[in-house]
NULUM-320344 format. One record per residue: x, y, z of N, C-alpha, C in turn; residue in one letter. Coordinates in steps of 0.1 Angstrom, whole numbers, plus 5000, padded with zeros to 4 digits. Atoms other than C-alpha are relative to their C-alpha. Example, Ala and Ser with C-alpha at 12.3 -4.5 7.8 and 13.67 -1.06 7.14 Angstrom:
2
500949885000512349555078500950125000A;499149895000513749895071499250115008S;
END
This chain:
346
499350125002208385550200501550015005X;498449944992211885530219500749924985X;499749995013214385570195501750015006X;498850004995218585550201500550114993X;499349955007220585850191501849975004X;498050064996224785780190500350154995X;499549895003226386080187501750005000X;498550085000230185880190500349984987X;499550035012232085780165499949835000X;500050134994231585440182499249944993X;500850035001228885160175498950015013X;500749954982225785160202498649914996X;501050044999222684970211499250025009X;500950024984219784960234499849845004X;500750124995218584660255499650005012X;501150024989215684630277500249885005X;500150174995216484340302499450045016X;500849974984214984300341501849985004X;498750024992217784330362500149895005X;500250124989218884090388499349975010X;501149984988215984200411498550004993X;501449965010213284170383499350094994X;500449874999213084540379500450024983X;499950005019212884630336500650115001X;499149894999216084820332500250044988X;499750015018217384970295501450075005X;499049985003220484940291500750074987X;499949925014222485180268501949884994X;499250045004225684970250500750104990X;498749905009228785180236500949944995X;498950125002231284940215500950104989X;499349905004234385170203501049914995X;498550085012237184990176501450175002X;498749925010240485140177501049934993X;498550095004243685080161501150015007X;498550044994246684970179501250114996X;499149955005249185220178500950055015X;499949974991251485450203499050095009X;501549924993248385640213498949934985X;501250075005245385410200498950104992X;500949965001243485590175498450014995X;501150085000239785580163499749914983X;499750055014239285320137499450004991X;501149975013237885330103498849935000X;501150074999235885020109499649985014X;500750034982233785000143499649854998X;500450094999232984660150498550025004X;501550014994229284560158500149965013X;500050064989227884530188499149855000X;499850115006227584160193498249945009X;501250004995223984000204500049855005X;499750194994225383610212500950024994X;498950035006228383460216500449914989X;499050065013230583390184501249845006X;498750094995232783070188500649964984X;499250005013235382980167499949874995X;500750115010233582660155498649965005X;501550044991230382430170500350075007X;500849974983228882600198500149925008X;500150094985228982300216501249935001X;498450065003232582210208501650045000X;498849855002234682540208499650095010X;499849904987235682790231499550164990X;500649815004234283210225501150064990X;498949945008235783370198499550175005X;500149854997233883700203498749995009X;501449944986231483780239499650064995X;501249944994228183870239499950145006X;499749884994227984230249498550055009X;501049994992224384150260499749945013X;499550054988224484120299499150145005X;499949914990223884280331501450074999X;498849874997226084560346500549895004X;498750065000229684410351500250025018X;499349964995231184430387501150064997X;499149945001234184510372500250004984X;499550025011236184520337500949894992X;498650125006237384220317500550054996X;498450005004240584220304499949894989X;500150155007240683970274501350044989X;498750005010243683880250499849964991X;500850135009242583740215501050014988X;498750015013245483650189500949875004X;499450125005248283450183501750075008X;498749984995251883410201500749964987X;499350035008254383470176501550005007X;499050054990257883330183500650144995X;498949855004260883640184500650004987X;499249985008262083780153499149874987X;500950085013259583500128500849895004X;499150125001262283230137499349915011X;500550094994260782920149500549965015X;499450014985260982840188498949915008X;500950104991259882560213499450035011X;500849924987258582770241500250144998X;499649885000258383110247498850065011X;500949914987256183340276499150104990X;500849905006253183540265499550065012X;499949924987252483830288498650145001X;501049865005249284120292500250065016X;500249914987249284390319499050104998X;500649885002246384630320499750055010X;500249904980246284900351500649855009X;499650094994246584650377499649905001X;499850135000246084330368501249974985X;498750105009248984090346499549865003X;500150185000249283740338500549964988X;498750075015251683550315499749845000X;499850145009251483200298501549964996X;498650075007253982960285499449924991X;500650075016253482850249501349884998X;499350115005254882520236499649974991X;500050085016255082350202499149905010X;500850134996252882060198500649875003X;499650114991253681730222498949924998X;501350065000252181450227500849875013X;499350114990252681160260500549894991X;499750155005254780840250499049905013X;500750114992253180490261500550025018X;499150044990255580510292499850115009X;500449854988253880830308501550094995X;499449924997256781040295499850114988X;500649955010256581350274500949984988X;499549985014257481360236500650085000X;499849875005259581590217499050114995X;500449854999258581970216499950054984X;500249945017257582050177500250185003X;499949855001258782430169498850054997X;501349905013255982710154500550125004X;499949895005256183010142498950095007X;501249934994252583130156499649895003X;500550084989250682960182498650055001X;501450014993246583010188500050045009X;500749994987245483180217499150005004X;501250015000242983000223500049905012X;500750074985240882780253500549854989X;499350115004241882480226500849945003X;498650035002244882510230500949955019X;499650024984245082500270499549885005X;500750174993244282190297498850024997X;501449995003241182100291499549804994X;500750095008239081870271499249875003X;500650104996237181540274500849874999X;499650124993237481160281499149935000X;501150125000236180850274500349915014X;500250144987235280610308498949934997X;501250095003233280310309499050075005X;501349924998230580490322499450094988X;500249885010230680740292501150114998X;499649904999232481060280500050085016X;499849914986233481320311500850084993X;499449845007234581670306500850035014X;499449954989236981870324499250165002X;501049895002234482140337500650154999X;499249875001236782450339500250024981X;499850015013237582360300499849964989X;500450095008235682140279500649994987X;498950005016237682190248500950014996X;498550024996240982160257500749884997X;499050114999243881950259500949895006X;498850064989245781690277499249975008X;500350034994242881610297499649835004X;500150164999242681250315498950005010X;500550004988239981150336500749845007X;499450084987240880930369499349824992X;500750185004239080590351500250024983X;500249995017239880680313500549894994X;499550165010240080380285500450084991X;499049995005241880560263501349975004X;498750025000245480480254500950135005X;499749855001247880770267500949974996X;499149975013250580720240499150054986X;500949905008249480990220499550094999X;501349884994247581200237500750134999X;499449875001248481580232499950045014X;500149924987249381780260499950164996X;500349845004248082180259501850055001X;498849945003250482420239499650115013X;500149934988249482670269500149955007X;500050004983250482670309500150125006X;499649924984250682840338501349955002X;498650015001254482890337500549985017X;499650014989254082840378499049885003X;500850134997251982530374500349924988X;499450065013253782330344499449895004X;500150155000252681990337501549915002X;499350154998254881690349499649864996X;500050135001253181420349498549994990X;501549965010249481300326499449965017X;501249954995247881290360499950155008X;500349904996248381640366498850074997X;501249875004245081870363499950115002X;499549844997246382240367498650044990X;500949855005243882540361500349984990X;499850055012243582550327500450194995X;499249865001245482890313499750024988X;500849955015244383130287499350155004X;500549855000242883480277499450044999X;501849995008239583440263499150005010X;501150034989236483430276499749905003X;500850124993234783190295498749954994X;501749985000231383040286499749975015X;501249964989228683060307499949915008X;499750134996228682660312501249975008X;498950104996231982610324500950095011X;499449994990233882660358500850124999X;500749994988234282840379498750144994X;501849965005231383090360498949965001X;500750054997229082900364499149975014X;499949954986229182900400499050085001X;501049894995227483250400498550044998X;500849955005224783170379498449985008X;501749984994222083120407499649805003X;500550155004219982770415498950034995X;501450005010217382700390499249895007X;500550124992215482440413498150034996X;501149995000211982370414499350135010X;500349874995211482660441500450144993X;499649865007212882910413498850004994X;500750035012210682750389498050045005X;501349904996207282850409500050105011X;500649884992207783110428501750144991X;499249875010210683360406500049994992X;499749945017210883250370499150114996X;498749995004211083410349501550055002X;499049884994213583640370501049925002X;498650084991217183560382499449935014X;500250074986217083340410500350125011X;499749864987217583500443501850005005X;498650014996221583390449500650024988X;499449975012222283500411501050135002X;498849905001225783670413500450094989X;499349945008226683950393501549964991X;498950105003229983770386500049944990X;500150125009228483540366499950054984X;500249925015228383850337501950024999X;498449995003232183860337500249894994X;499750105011233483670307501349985000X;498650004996237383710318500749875009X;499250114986239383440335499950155010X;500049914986239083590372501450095001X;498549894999242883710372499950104988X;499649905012242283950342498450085003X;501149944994238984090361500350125011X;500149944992239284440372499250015013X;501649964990237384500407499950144995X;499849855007236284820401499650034986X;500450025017236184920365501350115002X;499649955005238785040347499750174991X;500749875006238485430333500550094989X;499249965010240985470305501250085004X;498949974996244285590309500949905001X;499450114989245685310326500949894987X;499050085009248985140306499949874996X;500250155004248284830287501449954994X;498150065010251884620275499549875003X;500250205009251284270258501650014996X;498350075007254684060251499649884993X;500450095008254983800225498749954988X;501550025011251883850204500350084984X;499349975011254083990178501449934994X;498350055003257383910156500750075009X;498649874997258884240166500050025010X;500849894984257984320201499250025007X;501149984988256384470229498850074990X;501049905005252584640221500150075017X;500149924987252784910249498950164999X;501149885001249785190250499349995013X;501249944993247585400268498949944996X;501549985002244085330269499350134997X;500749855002242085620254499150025012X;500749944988240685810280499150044993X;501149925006237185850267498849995008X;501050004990234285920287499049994992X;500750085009231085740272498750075014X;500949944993227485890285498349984996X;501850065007223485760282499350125003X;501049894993221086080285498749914994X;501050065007217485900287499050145008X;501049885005214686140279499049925005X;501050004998211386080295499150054998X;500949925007208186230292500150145011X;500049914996208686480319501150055006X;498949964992212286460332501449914990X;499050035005215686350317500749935008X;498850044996218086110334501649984991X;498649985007222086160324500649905009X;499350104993223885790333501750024997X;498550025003227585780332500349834995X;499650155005228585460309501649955006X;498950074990231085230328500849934991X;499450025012233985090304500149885009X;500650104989233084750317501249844990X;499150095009235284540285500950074995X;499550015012238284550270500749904991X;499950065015239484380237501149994993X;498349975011243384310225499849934993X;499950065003243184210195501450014988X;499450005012246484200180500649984986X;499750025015246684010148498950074994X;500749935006243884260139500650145000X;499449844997246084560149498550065007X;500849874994242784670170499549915019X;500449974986241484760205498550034998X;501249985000237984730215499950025013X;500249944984236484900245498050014998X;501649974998232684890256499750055020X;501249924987230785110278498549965006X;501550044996227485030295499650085012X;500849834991224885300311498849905003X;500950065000221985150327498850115010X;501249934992218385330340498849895003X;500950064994216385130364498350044998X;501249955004212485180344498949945012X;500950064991210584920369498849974989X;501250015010207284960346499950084989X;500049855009207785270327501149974989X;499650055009209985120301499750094990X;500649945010207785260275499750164999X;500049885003207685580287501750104998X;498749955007211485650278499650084987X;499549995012211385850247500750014989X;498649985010214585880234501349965012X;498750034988218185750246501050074989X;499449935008220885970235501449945004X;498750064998224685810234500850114996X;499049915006227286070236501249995002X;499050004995230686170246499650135009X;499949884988231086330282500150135000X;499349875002231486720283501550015005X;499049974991234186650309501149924991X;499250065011235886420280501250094993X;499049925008237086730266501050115000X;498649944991239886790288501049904997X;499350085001241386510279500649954982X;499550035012244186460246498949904992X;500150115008242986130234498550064998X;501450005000239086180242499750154993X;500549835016239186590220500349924985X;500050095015240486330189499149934996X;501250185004237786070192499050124999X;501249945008235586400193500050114994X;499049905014237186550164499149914990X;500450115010236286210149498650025000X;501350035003232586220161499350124993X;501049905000231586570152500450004981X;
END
């Protein structure tokens, strides 16, 4: 009976899914919690690994609070930001810049108190806060009543400040998102700018969506159940695109967030930890290298989450796996951070 062993200090799962070629692959899942510090160490509580996305209300009404970690392999590494812009020093403020850099990608926001348009298309005063949401909420977005019906803005369905081109609502009133794109500001209510933010994406909504394949009646008798045949890898990336390593990410690599605190910058290393699937067969062993494919700022928790993913292409032989072993790399233990985390595992 195949059976998972973890040998990390981490959490870990298996999951048997067909690839994107229909081929029955078992994926090994590695999901590591640290705590926020000057060198990130390992934390007391691991988070679980997650089996559907979490949202931070309806499902069909709210943006991702915590991604799915069940997917295909990644092209690259999201990057996600998930907290709260606090203004400098706890003292109330009407704007302010929120900012993430990890290896080589960045991207900053501009937070504003809550607004709202006057009748006359112009904007309202700028309400102060203390903390701000970082959330898809809180950005352009949202729906729209036209005679025809409701319409969504597909990049954001649950956002803010959105008009559509024929809308019967009144726009005295209407909120405009506490997030922008500090190089795409709103002016006017028929502006429609990219909608700006840190979170994940769902699956539904632009431009994700995009990769997920056509489901047409030629999928439907000649490939279901399998991915279609133009199903993009892409479409497993949960990161806005600019916070999407190509490549993957491998630990090391300088993370600095601004504004997600009273006091200051968060500036750290990523733990350099090498994450590793050995699957045991009946006559031969494969040893995968796990790919650090997510990471996880979550600063009003004080913690860092990082996930690995190892995958072995079975085709039919699924069942003859009998054991998947989750460890830490040999070659791990050249490295400061990654001899502490296996200090912690042993």
């Amino acid at each position: 009976m195949l059976q998972l062993t973890n040998s990390t200090p981490f959490q870990a799962q298996l999951m048997a899914l067909p690839d994107q070629h229909g081929i029955d692959t078992l994926f090994t899942v590695v999901k590591g919690t640290f705590a926020i510090g000057a060198s990130p160490s390992v934390a007391d509580e691991q988070v679980p690994v997650v089996l559907a996305d979490e949202h931070e209300g309806d499902p069909a009404a709210s943006s991702i609070r915590v991604p799915s970690d069940v997917c295909l392999e990644k092209p690259g590494t999201d990057v996600l930001l998930s907290g709260s812009a606090w203004a400098p020093g706890g003292k109330p403020a009407w704007q302010m810049d929120v900012s993430v850099s990890v290896g080589p990608v960045a991207k900053t926001v501009r937070v504003f108190g809550d607004r709202v348009w006057d009748a006359g298309g112009a904007m309202g005063w700028v309400a102060s806060f203390v903390r701000m949401p970082l959330v898809w909420e809180r950005a352009f977005g949202g729906t729209d009543q036209t005679k025809d019906g409701p319409t969504a803005e597909p990049r954001n369905p649950v956002g803010a400040g959105f008009r559509a081109p024929q809308g019967v609502k009144p726009l005295a009133g209407l909120p405009l998102p506490n997030i922008e794109d500090p190089l795409a500001l709103i002016s006017s209510w028929k502006d429609a700018p990219p909608p700006a933010g840190f979170g994940a994406v769902a699956p539904h909504w632009l431009p994700r969506r995009k990769y997920a394949g056509t489901y047409d009646e030629a999928w439907q008798t000649k490939r279901a159940p399998f991915l279609p045949t133009d199903f993009d890898p892409r479409f497993c990336q949960v990161a806005p695109l600019d916070l999407v390593v190509q490549g993957h990410l491998r630990g090391g690599e300088l993370v600095e967030v601004r504004g997600v605190t009273a006091t200051g910058v968060l500036r750290f290393p990523l733990p350099t930890v090498r994450v590793q699937a050995e699957y045991r067969l009946e006559n031969a062993t494969e040893v995968r290298p796990a790919v650090l494919d997510t990471v996880i700022i979550e600063p009003d928790a004080n913690r860092l989450v990082m996930v690995w993913r190892a995958a072995l292409p079975c085709d039919k032989k699924v069942f003859k796996v009998r054991e998947v072993a989750a460890s830490l790399a040999a070659d791990a233990a050249n490295d400061a951070d990654a001899t502490d985390v296996a200090e912690v595992a042993a």
